[in-house]
Jmol script that loads the backbone (N, CA, C; Angstrom):
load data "model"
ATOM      1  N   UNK A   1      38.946  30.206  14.034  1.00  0.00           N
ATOM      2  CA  UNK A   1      38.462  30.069  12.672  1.00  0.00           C
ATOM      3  C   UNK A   1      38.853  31.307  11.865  1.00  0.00           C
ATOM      4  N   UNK A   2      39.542  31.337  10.567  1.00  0.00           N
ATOM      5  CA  UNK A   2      39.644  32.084  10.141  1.00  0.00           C
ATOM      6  C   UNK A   2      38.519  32.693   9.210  1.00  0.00           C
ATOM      7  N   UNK A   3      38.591  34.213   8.972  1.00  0.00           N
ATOM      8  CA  UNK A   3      37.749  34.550   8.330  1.00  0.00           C
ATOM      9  C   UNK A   3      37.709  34.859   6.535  1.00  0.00           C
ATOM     10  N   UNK A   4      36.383  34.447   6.598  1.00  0.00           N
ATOM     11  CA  UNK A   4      36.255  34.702   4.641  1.00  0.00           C
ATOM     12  C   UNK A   4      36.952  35.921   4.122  1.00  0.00           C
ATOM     13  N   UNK A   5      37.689  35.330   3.312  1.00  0.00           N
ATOM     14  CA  UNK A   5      38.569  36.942   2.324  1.00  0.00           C
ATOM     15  C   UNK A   5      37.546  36.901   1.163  1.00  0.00           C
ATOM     16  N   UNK A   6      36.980  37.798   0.618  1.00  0.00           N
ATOM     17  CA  UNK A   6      36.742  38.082  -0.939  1.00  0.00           C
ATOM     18  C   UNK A   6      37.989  38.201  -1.695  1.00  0.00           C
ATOM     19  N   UNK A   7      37.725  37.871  -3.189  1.00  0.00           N
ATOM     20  CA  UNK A   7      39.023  38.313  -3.811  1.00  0.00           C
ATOM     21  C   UNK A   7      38.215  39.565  -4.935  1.00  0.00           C
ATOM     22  N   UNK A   8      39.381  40.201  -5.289  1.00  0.00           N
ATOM     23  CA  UNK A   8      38.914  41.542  -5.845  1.00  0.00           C
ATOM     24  C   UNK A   8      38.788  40.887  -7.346  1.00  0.00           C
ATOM     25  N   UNK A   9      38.414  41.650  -7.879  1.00  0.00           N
ATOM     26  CA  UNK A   9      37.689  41.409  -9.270  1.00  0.00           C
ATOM     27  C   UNK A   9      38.522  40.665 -10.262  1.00  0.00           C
ATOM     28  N   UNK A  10      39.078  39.913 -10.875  1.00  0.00           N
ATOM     29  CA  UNK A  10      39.832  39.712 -11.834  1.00  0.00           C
ATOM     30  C   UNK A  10      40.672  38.877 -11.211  1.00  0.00           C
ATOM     31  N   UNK A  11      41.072  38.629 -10.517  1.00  0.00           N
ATOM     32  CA  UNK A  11      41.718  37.815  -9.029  1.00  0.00           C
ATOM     33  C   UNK A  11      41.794  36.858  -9.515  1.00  0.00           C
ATOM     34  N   UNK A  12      40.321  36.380  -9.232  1.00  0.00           N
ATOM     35  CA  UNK A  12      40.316  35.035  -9.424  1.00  0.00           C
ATOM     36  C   UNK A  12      40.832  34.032 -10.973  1.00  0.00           C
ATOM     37  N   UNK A  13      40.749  34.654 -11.657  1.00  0.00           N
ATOM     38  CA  UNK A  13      41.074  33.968 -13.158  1.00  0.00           C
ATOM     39  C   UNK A  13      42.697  34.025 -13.047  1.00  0.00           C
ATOM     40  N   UNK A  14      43.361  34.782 -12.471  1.00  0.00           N
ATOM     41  CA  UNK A  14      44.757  34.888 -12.132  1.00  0.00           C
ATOM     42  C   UNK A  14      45.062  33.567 -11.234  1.00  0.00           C
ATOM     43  N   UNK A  15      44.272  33.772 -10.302  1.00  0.00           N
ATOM     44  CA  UNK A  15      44.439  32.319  -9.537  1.00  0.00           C
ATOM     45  C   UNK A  15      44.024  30.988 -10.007  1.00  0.00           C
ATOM     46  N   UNK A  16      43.324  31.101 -10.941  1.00  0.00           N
ATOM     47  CA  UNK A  16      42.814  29.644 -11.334  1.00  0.00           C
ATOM     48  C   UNK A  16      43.950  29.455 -12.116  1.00  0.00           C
ATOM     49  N   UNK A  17      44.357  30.353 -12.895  1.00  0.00           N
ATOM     50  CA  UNK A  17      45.519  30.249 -13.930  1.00  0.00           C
ATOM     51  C   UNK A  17      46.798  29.869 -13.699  1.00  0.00           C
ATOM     52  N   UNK A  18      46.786  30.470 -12.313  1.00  0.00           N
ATOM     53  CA  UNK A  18      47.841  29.899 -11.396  1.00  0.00           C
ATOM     54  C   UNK A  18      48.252  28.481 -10.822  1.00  0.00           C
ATOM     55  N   UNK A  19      46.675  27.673 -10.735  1.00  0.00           N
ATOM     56  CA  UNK A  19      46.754  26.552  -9.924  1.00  0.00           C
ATOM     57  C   UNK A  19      46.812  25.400 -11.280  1.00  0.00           C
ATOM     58  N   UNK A  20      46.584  26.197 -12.543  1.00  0.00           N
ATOM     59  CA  UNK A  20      46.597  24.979 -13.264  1.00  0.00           C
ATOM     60  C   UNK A  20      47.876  24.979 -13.816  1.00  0.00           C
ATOM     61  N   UNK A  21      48.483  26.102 -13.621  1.00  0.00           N
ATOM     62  CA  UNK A  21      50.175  25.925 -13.988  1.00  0.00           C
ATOM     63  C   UNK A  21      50.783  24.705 -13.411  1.00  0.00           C
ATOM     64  N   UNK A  22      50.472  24.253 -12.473  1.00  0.00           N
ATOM     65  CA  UNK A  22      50.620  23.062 -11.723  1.00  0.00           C
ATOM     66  C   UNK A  22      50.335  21.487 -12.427  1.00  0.00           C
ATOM     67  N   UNK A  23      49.728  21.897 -13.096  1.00  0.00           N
ATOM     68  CA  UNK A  23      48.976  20.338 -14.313  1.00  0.00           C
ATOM     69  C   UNK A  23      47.416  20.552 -14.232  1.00  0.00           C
ATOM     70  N   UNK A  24      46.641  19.852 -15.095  1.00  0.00           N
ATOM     71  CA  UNK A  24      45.542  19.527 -15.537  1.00  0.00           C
ATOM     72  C   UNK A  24      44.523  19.634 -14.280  1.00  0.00           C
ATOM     73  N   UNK A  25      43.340  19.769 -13.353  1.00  0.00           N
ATOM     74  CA  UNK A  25      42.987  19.290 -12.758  1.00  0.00           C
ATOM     75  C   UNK A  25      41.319  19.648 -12.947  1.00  0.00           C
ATOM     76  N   UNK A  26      40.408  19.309 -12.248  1.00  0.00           N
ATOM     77  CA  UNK A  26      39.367  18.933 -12.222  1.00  0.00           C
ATOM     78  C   UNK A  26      38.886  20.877 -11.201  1.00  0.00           C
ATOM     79  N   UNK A  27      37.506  21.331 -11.609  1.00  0.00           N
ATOM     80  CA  UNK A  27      36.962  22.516 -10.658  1.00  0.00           C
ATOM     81  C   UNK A  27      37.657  22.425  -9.202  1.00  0.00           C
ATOM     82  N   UNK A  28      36.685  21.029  -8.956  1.00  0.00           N
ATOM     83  CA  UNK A  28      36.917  20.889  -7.242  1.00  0.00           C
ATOM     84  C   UNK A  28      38.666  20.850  -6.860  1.00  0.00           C
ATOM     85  N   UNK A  29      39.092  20.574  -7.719  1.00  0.00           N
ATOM     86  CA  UNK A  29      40.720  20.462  -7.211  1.00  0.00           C
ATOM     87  C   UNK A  29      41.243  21.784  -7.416  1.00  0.00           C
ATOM     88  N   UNK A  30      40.926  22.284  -8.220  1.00  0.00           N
ATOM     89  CA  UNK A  30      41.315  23.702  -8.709  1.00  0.00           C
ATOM     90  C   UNK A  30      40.707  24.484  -7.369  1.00  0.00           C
ATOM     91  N   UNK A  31      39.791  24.572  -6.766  1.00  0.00           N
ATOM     92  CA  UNK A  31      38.971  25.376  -5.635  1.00  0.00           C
ATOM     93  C   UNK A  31      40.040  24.917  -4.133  1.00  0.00           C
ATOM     94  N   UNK A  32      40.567  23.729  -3.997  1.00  0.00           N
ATOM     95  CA  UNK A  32      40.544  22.817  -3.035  1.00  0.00           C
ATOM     96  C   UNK A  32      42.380  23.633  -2.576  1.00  0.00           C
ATOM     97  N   UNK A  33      42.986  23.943  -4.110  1.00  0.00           N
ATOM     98  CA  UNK A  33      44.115  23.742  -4.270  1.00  0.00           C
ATOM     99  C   UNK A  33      44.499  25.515  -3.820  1.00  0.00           C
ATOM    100  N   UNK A  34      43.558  26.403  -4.273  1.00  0.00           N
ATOM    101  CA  UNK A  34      43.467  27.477  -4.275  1.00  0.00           C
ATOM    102  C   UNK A  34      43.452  28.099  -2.594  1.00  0.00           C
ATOM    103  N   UNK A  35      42.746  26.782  -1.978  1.00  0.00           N
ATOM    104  CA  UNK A  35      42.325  27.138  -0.146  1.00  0.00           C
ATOM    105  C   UNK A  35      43.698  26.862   0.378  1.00  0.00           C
ATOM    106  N   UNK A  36      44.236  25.625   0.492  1.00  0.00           N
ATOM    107  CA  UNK A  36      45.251  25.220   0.385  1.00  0.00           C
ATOM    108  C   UNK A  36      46.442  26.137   0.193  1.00  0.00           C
ATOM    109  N   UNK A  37      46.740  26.222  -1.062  1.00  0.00           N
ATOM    110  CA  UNK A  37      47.875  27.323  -1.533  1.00  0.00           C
ATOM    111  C   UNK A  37      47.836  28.762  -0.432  1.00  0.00           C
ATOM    112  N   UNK A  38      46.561  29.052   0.029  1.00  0.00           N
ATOM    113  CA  UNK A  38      46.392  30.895   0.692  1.00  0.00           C
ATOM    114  C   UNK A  38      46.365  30.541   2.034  1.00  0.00           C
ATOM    115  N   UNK A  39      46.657  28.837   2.692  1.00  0.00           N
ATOM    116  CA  UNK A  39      46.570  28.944   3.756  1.00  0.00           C
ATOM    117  C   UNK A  39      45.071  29.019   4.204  1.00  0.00           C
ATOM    118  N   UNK A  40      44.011  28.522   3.848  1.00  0.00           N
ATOM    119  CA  UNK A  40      42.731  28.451   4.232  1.00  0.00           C
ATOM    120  C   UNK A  40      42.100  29.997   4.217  1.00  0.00           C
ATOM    121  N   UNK A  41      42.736  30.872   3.690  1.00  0.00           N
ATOM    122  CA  UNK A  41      42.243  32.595   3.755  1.00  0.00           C
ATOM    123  C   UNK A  41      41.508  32.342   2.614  1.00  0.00           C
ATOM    124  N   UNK A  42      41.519  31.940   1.320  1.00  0.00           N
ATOM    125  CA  UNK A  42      40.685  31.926   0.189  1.00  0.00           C
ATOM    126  C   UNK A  42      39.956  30.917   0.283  1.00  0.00           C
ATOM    127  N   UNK A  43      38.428  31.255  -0.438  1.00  0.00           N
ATOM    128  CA  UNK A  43      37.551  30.295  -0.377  1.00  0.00           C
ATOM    129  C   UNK A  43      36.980  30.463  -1.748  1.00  0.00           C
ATOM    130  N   UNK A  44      37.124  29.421  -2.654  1.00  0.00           N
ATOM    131  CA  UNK A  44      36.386  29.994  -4.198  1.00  0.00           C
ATOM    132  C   UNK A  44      35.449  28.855  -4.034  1.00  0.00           C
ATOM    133  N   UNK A  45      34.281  29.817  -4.238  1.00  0.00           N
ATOM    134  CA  UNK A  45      32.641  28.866  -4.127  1.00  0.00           C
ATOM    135  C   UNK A  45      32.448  28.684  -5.992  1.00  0.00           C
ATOM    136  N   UNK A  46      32.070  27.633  -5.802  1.00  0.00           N
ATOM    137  CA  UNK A  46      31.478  26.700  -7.392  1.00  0.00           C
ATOM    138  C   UNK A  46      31.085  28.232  -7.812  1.00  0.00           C
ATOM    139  N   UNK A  47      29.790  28.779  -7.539  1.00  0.00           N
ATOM    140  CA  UNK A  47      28.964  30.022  -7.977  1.00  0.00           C
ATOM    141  C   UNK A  47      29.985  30.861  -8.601  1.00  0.00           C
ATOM    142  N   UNK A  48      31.531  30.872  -8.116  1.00  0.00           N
ATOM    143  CA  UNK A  48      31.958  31.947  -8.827  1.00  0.00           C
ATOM    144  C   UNK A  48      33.261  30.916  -9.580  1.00  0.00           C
ATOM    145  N   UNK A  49      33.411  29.966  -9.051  1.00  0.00           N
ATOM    146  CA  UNK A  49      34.492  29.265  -9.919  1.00  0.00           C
ATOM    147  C   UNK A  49      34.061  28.792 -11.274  1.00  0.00           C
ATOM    148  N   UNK A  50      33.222  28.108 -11.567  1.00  0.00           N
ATOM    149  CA  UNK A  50      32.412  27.138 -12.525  1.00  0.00           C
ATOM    150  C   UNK A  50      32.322  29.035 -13.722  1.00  0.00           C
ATOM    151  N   UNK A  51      31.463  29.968 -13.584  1.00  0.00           N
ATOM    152  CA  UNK A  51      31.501  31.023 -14.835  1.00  0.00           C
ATOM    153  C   UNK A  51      32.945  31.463 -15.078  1.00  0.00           C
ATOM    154  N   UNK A  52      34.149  31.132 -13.665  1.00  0.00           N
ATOM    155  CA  UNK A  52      34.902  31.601 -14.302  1.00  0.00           C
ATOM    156  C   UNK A  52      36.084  30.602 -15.278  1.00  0.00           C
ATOM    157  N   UNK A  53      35.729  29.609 -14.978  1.00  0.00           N
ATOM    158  CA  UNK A  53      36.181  28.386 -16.010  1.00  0.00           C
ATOM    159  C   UNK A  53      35.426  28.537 -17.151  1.00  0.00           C
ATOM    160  N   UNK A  54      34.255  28.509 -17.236  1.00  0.00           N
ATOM    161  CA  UNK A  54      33.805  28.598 -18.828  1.00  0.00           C
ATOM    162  C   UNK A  54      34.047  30.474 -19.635  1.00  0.00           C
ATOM    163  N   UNK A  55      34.251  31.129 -18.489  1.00  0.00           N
ATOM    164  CA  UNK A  55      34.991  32.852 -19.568  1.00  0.00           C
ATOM    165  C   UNK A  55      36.449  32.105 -19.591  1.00  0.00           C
ATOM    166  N   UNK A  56      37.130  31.817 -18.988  1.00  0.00           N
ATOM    167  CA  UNK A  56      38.657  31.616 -19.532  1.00  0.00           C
ATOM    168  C   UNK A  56      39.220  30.275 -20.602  1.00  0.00           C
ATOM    169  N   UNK A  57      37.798  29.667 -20.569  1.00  0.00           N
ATOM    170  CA  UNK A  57      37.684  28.548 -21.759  1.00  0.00           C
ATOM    171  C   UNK A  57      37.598  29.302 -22.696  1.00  0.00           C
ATOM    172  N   UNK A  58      36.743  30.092 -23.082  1.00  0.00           N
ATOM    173  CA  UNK A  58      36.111  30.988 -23.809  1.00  0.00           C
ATOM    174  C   UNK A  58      36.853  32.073 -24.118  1.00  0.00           C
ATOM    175  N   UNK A  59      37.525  32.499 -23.511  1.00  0.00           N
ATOM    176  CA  UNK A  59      39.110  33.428 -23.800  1.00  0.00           C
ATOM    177  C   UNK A  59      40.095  32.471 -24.518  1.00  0.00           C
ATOM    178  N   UNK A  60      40.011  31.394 -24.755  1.00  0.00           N
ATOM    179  CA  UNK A  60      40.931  30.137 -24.551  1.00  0.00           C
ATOM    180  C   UNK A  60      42.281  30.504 -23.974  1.00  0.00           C
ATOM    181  N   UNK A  61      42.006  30.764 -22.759  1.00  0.00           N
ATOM    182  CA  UNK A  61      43.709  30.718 -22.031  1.00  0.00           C
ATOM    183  C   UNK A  61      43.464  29.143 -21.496  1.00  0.00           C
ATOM    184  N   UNK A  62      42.813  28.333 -21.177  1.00  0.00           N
ATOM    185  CA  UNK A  62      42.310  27.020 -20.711  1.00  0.00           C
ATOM    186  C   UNK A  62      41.558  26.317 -21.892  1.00  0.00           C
ATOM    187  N   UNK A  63      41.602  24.783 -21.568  1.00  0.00           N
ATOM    188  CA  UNK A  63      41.386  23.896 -22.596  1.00  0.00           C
ATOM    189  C   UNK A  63      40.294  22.570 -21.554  1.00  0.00           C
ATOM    190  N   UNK A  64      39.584  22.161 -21.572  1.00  0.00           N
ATOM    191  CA  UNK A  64      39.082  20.925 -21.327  1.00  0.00           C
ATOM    192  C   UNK A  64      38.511  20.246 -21.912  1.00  0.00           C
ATOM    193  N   UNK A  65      38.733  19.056 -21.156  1.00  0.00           N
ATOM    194  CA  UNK A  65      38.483  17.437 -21.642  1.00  0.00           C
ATOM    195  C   UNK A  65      37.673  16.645 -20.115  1.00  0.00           C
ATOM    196  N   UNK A  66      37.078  15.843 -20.643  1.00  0.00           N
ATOM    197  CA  UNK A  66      36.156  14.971 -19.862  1.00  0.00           C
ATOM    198  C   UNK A  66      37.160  13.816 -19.311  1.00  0.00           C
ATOM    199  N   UNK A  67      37.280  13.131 -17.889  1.00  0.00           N
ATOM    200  CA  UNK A  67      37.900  11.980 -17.477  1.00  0.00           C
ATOM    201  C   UNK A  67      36.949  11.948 -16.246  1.00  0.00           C
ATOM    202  N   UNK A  68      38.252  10.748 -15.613  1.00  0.00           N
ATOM    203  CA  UNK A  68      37.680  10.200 -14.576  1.00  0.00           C
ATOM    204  C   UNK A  68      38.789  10.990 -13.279  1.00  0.00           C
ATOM    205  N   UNK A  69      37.545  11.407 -12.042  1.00  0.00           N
ATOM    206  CA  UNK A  69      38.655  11.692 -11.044  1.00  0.00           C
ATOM    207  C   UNK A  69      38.916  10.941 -10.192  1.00  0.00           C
ATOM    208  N   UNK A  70      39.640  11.094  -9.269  1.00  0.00           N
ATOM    209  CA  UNK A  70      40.177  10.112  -7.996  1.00  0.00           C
ATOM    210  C   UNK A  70      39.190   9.248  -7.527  1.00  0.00           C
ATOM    211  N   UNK A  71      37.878   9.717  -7.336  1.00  0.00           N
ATOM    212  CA  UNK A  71      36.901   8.943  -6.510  1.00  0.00           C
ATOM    213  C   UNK A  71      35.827   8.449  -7.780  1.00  0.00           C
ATOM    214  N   UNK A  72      36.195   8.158  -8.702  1.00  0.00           N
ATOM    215  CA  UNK A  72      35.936   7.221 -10.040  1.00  0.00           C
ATOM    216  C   UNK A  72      34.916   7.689 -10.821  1.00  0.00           C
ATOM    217  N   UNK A  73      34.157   9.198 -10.755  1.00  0.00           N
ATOM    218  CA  UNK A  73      33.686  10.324 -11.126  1.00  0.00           C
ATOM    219  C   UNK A  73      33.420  11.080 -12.296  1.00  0.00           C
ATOM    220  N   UNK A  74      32.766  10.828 -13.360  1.00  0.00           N
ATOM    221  CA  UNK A  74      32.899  11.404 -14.369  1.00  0.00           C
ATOM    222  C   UNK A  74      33.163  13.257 -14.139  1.00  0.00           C
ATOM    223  N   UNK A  75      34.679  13.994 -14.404  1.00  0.00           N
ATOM    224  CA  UNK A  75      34.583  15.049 -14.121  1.00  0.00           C
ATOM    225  C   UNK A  75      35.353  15.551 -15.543  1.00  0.00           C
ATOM    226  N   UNK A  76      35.360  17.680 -15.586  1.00  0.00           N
ATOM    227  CA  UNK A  76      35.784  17.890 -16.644  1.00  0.00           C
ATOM    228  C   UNK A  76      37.327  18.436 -16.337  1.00  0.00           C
ATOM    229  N   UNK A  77      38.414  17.979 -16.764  1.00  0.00           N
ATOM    230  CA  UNK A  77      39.676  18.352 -16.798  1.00  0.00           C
ATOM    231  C   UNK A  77      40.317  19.700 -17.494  1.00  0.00           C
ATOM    232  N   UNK A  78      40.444  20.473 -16.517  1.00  0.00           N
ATOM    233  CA  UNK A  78      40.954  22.033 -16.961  1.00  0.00           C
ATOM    234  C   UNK A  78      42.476  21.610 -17.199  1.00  0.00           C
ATOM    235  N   UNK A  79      43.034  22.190 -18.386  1.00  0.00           N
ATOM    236  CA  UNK A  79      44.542  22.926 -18.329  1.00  0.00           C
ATOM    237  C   UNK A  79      44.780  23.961 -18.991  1.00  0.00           C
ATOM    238  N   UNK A  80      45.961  24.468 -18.603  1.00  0.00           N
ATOM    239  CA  UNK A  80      46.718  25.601 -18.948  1.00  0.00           C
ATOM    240  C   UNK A  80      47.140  25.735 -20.464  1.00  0.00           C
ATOM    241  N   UNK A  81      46.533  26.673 -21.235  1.00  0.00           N
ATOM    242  CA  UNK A  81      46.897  26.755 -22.852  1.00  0.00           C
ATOM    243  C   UNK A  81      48.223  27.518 -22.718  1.00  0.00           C
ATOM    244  N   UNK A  82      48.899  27.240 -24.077  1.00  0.00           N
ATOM    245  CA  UNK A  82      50.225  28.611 -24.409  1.00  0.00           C
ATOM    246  C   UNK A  82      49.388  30.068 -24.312  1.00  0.00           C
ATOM    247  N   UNK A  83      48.248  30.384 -24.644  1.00  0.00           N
ATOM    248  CA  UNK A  83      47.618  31.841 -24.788  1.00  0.00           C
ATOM    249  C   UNK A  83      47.404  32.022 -22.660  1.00  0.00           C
ATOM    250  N   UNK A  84      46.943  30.825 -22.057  1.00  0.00           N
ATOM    251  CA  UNK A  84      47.160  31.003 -20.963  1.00  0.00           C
ATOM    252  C   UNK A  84      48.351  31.179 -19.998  1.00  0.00           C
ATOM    253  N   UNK A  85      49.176  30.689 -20.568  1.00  0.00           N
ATOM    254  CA  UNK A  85      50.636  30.918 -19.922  1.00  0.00           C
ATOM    255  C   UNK A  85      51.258  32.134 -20.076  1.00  0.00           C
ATOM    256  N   UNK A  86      50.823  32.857 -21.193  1.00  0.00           N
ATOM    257  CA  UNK A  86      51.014  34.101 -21.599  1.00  0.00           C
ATOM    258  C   UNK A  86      50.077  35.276 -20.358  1.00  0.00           C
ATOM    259  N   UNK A  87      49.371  35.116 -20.571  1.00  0.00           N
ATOM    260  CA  UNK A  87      48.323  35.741 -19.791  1.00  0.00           C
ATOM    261  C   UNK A  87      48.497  35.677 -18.253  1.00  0.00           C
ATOM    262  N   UNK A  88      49.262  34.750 -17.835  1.00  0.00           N
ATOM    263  CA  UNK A  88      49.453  34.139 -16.111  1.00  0.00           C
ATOM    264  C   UNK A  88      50.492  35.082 -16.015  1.00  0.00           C
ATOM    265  N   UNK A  89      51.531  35.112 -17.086  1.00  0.00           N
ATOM    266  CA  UNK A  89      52.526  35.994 -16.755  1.00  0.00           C
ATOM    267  C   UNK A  89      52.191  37.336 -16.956  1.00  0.00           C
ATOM    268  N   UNK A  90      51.582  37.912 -17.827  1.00  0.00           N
ATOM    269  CA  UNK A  90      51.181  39.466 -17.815  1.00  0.00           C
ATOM    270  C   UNK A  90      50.043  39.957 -16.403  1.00  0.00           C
ATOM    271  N   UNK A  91      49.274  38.856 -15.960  1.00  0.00           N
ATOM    272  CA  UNK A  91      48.711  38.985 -14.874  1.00  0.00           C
ATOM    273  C   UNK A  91      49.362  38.899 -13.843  1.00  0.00           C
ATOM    274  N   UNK A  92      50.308  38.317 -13.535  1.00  0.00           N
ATOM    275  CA  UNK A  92      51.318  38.280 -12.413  1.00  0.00           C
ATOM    276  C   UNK A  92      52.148  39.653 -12.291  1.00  0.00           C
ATOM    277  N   UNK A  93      52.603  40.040 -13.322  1.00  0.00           N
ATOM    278  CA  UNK A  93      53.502  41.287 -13.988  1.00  0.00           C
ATOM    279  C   UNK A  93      52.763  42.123 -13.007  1.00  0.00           C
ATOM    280  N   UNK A  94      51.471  42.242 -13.893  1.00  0.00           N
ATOM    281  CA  UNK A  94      50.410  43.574 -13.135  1.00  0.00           C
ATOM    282  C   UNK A  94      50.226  43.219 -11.643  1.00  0.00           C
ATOM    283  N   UNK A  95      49.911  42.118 -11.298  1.00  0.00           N
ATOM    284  CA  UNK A  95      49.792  42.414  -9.709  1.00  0.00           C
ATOM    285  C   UNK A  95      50.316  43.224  -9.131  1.00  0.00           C
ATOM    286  N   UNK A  96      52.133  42.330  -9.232  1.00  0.00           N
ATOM    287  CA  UNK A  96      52.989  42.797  -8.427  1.00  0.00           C
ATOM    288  C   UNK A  96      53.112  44.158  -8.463  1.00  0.00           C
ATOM    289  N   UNK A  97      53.185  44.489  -9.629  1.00  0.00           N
ATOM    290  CA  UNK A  97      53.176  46.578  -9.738  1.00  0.00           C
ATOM    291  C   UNK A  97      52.021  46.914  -8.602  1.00  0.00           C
ATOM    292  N   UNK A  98      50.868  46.574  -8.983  1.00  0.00           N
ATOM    293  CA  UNK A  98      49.747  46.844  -8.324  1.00  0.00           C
ATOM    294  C   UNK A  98      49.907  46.812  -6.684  1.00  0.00           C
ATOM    295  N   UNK A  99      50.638  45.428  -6.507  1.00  0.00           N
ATOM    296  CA  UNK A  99      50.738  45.336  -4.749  1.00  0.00           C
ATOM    297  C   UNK A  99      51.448  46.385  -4.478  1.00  0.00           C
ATOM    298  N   UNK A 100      52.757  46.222  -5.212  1.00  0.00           N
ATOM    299  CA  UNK A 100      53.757  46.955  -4.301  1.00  0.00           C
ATOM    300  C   UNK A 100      53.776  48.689  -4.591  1.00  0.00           C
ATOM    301  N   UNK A 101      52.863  49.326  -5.364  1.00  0.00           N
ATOM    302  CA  UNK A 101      51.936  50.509  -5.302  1.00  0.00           C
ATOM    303  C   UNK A 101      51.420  50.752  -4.106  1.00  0.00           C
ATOM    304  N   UNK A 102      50.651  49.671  -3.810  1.00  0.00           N
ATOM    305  CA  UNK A 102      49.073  49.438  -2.593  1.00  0.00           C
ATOM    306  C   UNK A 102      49.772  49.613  -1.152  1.00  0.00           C
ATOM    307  N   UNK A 103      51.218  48.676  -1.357  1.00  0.00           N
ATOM    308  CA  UNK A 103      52.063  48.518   0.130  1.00  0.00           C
ATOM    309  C   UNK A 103      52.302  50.106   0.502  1.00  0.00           C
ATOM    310  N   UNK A 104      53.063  50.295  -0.724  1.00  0.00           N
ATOM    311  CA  UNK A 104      53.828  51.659  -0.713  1.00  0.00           C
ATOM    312  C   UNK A 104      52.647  52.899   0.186  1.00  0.00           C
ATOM    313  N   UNK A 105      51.762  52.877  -0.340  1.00  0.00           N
ATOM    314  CA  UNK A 105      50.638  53.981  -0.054  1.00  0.00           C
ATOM    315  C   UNK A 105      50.435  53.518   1.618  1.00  0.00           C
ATOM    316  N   UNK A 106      50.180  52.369   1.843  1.00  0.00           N
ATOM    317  CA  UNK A 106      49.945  51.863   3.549  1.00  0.00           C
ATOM    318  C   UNK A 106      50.960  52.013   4.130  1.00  0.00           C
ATOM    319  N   UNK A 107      51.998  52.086   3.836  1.00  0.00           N
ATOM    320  CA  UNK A 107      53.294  52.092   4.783  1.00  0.00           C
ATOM    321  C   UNK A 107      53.690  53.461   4.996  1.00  0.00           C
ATOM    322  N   UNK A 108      53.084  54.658   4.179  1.00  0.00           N
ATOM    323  CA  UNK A 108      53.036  56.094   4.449  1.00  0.00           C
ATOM    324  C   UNK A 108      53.083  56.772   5.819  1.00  0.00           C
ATOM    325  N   UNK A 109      53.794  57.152   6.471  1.00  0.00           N
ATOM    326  CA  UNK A 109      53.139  57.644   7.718  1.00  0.00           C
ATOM    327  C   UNK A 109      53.103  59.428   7.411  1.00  0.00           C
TER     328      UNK A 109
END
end "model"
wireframe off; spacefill off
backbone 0.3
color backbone group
């Protein structure tokens, strides 16, 4: 069994931003897609997914609308705005600086 990763602060809105680059989808698919994508290492619980869909609504980098999901469900449909596509890429930008900083310092002997 693998074990629970936390993600570091700000992470996560990068990743949600990430999974909806993909198209429109619903929380639970967005959470489902996120486990999935990391190889079962990430786990985003409702408690922290759900506030962070309504701050990035609220930033408007994301947009939703009400439908129906797969299992015939009244659910709310997240997508990716132009102010969000903007933002996926300046957040991606910064990671990578950030990782390959983080590598650099661990690979020190």
């Amino acid at each position: 069994m693998k074990e629970k990763t936390d993600l570091l602060q700000g992470t996560l809105d990068m990743l949600i931003l990430k999974a909806l680059q993909l198209g429109p989808m619903h929380g639970f698919g967005i959470s489902v897609l996120i486990r999935q994508m990391s190889k079962d290492v990430l786990q985003v619980e409702q408690g922290s997914l759900y506030p962070a869909l309504y701050r990035l609504e609220e930033q408007g980098w994301i947009s939703s609308e009400w439908g129906t999901s797969e299992n015939n469900r009244k659910a709310k449909f997240y997508k990716l705005t132009a102010a969000g596509r903007k933002q996926l890429a300046e957040e991606t930008s910064n990671w990578e600086r950030l990782s390959t900083a983080i590598n650099l310092i661990l690979k020190t002997t």
